[in-house]
N, C-alpha and C positions, 0 to 999 in steps of 0.2 A: 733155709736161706732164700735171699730175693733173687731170681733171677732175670726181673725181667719186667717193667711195670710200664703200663700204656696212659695215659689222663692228660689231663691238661694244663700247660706254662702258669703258673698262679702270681710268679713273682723271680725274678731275675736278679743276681747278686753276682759278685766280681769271685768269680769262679763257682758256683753253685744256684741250683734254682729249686725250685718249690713244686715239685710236680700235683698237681691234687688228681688223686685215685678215689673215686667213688665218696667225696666227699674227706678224704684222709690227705694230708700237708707232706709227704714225704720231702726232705732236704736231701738233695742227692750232688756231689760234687763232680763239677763236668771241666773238660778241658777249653780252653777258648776257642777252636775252630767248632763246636761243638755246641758253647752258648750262640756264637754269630749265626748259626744255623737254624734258633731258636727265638720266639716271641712269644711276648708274654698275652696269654687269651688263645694261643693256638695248641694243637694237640700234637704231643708227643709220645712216641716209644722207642721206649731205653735197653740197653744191654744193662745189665746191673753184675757188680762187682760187689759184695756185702765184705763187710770188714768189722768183724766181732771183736771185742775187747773186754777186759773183766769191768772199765768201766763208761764205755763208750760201742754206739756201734756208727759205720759211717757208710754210707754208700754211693758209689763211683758209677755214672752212667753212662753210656757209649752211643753211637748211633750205629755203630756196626760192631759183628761179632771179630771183622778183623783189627779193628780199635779199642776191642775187648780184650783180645790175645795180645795184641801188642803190650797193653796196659802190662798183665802178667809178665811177660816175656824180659822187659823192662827190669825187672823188678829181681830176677835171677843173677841179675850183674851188682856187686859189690858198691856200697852206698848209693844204691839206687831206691829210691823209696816210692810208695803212691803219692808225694808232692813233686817231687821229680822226672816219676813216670806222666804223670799231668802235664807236666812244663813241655817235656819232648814232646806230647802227641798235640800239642797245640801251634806248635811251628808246621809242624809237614803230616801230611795224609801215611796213610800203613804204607801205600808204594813209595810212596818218596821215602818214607825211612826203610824199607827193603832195598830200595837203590843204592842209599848212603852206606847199608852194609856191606852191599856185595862191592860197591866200586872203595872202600875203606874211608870214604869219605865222614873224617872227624867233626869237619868245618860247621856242618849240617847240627849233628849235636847242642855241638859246642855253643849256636844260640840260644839253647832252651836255657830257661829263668834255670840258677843254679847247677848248671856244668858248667866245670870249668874243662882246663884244654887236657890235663890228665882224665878225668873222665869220660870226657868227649872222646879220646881216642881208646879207653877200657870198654866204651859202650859199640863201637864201631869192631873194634876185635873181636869181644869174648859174646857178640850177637850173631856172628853168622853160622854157627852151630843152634842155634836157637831162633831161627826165626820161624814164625808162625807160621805152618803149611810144610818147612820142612827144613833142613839144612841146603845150603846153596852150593855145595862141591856138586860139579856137572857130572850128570852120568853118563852111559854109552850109548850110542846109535837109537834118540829115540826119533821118533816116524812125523815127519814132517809136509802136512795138508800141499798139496801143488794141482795145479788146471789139469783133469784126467785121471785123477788118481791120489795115494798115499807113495812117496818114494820115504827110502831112509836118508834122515839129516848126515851132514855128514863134515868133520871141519870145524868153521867158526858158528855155521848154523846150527848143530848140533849140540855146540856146548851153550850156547845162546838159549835155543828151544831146551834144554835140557834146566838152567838156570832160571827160567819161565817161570814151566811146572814145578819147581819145587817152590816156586812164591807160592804157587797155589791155584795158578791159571790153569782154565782147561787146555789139552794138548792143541786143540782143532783152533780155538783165539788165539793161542799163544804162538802158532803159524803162521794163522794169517796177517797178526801184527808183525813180523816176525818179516812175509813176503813186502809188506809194504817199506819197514824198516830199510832190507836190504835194497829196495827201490831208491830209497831216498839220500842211503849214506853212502852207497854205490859199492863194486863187486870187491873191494880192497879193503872193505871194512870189517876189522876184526871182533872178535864175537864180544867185546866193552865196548864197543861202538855201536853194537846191533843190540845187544841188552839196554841200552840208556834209549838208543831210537824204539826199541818194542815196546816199552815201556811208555813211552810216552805217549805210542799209537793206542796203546790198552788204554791208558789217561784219556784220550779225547771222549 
């Protein structure tokens, strides 16, 4: 199977482009935040997703391995297919749809081409056991970076930093956005307030 192919934009279609490897046309099908990322004459490297069929094979490109897993991930929820899984990862980046599951937000979904509002909130549900990097139930007491040292999180910062690292952040980023968060949304803000602020401090 293809895991993985580097060449160069040959030609650009409404959801798929042309990669050429070493002189070979591969047709690989990409999501839209993915082709905008993309020009045709310039070089690209793909995550590849192969899809074998008795009488078709097709192949799904990513620009990242966590837009790879999503891809999958996607796809474990009930009428969700690789046209579908495409459509979602073409509205929002892996953290924004890691966002939209832990905060249950359907809304999000619900714009990609072919969800409707039942799916929209089956995909938002039955994903946060499933999310890439890990499931999102906070764990206990993990250790949280401060000026002079490691103290232990402890609270809304704990379950905040604990919700982090299961995206998949390292413990020592997912802190320090984590410190700045808590600077910004100020000492009353509970750990859905410092998850949406951390998150977006990881984004900049």
């Amino acid at each position: 199977m293809i895991g993985r192919l580097k060449g160069i934009v040959a030609e650009i279609g409404e959801g798929w482009i042309i990669l050429d490897v070493g002189g070979v046309g591969y047709l690989v099908h990409v999501s839209a935040r993915t082709l905008g990322a993309l020009a045709e004459g310039g070089v690209a490297a793909l995550q590849i997703e192969t899809y074998l069929r008795e009488d078709s094979l097709k192949l799904y490109g990513f620009l990242s391995r966590a837009e790879r897993d999503w891809f999958r991930a996607l796809q474990t929820v009930q009428g969700v297919g690789a046209k579908v899984s495409l459509a979602v990862l073409s509205i929002a980046p892996p953290d924004a749809l890691a966002e939209a599951v832990l905060l249950g937000d359907d809304k999000l979904f619900a714009r990609a081409a072919g969800v409707g509002p039942k799916l929209a909130k089956r995909l938002s549900a039955e994903l946060k056991d499933k999310v890439p990097g890990g499931p999102l139930a906070p764990q206990s007491g993990p250790a949280l970076a401060v000026a002079g040292g490691t103290s232990r999180a402890t609270g809304p910062e704990a379950d905040a930093l604990s919700a982090l690292v299961n995206l998949g952040y390292g413990e020592a980023e997912a802190a320090r956005a984590l410190k700045a968060a808590r600077a910004r949304a100020g000492e009353a803000a509970d750990a859905e307030r410092l998850i949406v602020e951390g998150l977006r401090e990881l984004a900049r």
